[in-house]
C-alpha positions, 0 to 999 in steps of 0.5 A: 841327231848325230849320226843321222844324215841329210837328205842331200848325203844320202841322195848323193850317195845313192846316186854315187851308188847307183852311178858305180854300178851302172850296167852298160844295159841300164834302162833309159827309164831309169836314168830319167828317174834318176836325173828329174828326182835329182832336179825337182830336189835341187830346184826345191832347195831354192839356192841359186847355186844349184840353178845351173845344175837343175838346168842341165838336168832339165836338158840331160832329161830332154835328150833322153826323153827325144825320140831319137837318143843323141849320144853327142847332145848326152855327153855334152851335157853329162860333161856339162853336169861333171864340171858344175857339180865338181865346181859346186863342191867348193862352196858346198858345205863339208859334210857333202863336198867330198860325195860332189867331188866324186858325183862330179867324177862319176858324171864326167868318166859317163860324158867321156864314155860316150864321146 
């Protein structure tokens, strides 16, 4: 139907969302649940180009279940995650190229921060 949006554009606008007001104080839990939903929809989706992405969530989600957080393995990957979504924008159909574009932007200003 017109005017109604896919799953994918309310998915990426929710995280934009959520990634815009991040407070500094945002709880480990809820970053975790953020990036395996983000996962678990890229890796059901079935298209290669999504591969690489669902992989560095899986990482992303690794350092920030380990017992010790390691704010140099999380920047990498959060640096990692900016680049191959940015980079997955440009063969992304239009109507979420532009929210990719930014959710890579989003995710590389995060990297950055913590470097």
């Amino acid at each position: 139907m017109e005017g109604e949006k896919s799953i994918n554009e309310q998915t990426l606008e929710a995280t934009i969302t959520y990634l815009e007001g991040l407070p500094t104080g945002t709880s480990t839990d809820s970053a975790i649940a953020n990036v395996d939903a983000w996962e678990q929809k890229l890796r059901s989706e079935n298209k290669p180009e999504w591969t690489d992405i669902a992989d560095e969530l899986k990482n992303l989600k690794g350092f920030l279940t380990a017992g010790r957080l390691d704010g140099r393995a999380i920047s990498q990957s959060l640096l990692r995650l900016g680049e191959l979504t940015t980079k997955s924008a440009s063969g992304a159909d239009t109507s979420i190229a532009n929210d990719l574009r930014k959710l890579g932007k989003w995710l590389t200003k995060l990297g950055e921060s913590l470097q």
